[in-house]
N, C-alpha and C positions, 0 to 999 in steps of 0.2 A: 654711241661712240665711247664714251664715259666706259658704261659698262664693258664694252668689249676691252677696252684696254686694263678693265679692274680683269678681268677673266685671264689675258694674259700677264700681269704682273704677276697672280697667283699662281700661274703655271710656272713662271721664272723662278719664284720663290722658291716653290716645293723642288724644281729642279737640281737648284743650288744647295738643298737641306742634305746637311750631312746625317745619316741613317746609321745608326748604331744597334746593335744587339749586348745587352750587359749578361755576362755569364758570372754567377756569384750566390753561394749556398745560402748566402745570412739575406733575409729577406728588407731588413733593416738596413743591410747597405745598399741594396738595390733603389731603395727608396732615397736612401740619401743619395746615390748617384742623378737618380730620376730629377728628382729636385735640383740641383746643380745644374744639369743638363739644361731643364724646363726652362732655363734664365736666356738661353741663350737661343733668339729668332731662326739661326743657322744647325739648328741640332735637333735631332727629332729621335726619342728612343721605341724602335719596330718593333723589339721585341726583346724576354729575357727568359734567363733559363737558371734552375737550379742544381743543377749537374753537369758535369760535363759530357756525358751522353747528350743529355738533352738541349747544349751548345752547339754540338754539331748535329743533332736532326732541322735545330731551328736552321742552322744556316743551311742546311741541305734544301730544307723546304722554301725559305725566301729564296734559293739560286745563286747563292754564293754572291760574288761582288755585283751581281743583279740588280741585290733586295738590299743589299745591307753595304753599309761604305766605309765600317769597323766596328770590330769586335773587340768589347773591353772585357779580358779575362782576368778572375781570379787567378792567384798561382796555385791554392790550396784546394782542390775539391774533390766533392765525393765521388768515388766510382772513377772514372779516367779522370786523373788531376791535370792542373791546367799546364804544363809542363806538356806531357800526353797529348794533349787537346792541340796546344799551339803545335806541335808535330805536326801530325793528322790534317789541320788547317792550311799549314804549309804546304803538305801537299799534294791535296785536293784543289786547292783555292790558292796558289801563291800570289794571285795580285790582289789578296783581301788582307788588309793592317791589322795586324792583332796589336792591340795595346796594353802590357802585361798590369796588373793591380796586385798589391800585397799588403799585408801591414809588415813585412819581415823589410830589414834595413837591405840598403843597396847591394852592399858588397855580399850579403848573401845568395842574391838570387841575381840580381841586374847581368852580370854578367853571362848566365848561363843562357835566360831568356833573351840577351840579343843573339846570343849565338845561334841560339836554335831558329833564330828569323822575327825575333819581336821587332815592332817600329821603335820600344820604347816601355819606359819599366818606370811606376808612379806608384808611391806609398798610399797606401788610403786616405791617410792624415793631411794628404795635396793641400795647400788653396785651391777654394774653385777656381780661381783665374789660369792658376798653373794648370788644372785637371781641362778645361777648355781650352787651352793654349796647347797640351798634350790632342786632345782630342783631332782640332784643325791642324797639327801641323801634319798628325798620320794620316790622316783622311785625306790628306794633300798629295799625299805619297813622301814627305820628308820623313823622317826620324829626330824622336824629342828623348835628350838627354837629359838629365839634372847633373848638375855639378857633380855630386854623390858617384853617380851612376855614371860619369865621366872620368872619376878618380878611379873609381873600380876597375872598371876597361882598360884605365894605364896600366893598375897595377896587375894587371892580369896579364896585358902582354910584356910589362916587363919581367914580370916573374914566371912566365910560361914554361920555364924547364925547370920550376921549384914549387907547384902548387903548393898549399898549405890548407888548415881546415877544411871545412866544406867543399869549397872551390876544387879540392884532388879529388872527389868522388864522382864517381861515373852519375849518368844520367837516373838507371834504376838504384843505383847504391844511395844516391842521393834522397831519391823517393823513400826507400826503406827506411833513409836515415830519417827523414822526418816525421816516419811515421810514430819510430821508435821511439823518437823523442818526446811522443804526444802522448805514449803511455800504452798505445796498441800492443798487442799479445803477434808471435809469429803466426799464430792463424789467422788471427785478425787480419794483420796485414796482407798473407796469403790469399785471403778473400779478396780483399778491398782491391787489390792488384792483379790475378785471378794467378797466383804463382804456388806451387806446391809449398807445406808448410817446410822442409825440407833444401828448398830452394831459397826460403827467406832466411833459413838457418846460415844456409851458404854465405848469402852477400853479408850478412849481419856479423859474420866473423871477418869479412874482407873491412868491413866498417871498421873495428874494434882494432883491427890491425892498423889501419889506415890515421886512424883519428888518437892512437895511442893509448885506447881507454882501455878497462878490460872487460866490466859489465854494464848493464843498462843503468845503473844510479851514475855512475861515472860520464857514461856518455851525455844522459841529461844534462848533467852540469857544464861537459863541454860546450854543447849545442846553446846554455844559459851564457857561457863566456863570450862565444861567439858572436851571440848574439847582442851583447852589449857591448860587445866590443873592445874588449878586454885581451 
């Protein structure tokens, strides 16, 4: 009898475990996610991937909201970046929670990733309590803000017919732009994106116009002020 009811508690168990897939290039943060995660009885990680192609085969092959009960992405990665990726997610799988991960500050990206259908947008730097706390509330079906990432959102709908930096650039301009910023060549980037090198020429001037800069030393340093906030 004993035993029968150990056999179903652990059936209970595993039924309530929230199932995650970690999508994220740095193999060192996957491990620190894992660990994080490992703390917590209710959270079990299925599976990860180092690319964003191979974010979405993994979740193709678990079966989408099947096998996995959220996906924590990078926003940065190689091949389809996670911007890309969270699309695609969306909408093949709209009832599966993507939960965005960056080291970039809120008001950079929080906004663009709720929009496109994130639960939720977490720096790397989290407390694990907070990164758990994020985890359970998406897996819930809620959505987790941070303070940050709540100020963003205001100031994005209050200033919605004034964008400013980053925030005014289109979805691929945006990619571009970060590419540029990393030091990537227009072929590079052309690759990485799969866009004529001709085509990156294009948006990289709509960039330069946009952002006020004129060349790439300048834009860097924008994207450096931006980024601290400045």
């Amino acid at each position: 009898m004993n035993s029968e009811f150990s056999e179903a508690s652990r059936f209970d168990l595993l039924a309530d475990t929230i199932r995650v897939l970690i999508g994220d290039d740095h193999r060192i943060v996957r491990e620190g996610l894992k660990q994080i995660l490992a703390e917590a009885p209710d959270v079990t990680v299925v599976a990860e991937a180092q690319s964003g192609d191979e974010v979405l085969a993994q979740v193709r092959a678990l079966g989408g909201p099947e096998g996995i009960d959220l996906v924590l992405l990078d926003v940065a990665m190689p091949g389809s970046d996670g911007l890309d990726v969270l699309q695609r997610l969306r909408k093949e799988h709209p009832r599966l929670p993507v939960l965005m991960l960056s080291t970039y500050p809120e008001k950079q990206y929080a906004v663009r990733c709720i929009r496109l259908g994130a639960c939720g947008y977490l720096n790397k730097s989290a407390d694990p309590d907070d990164m758990l706390l994020a985890v359970r509330k998406c897996a819930g079906g809620g959505r987790y803000l941070t303070p940050a990432t709540a100020e963003a959102l205001a100031a994005a709908v209050g200033g919605a017919h004034a964008q400013v930096g980053p925030e005014a650039l289109s979805h691929r301009e945006h990619q571009v732009y970060r590419l540029l910023t990393q030091g990537l060549t227009v072929s590079e980037i052309g690759a990485q994106l799969g866009l004529a090198p001709n085509t990156v020429s294009t948006y990289r001037a709509r960039i330069l116009e946009k952002t006020g800069t004129k060349n790439d030393v300048e834009l860097a340093l924008y994207a450096e002020r931006h980024r601290a906030g400045a």
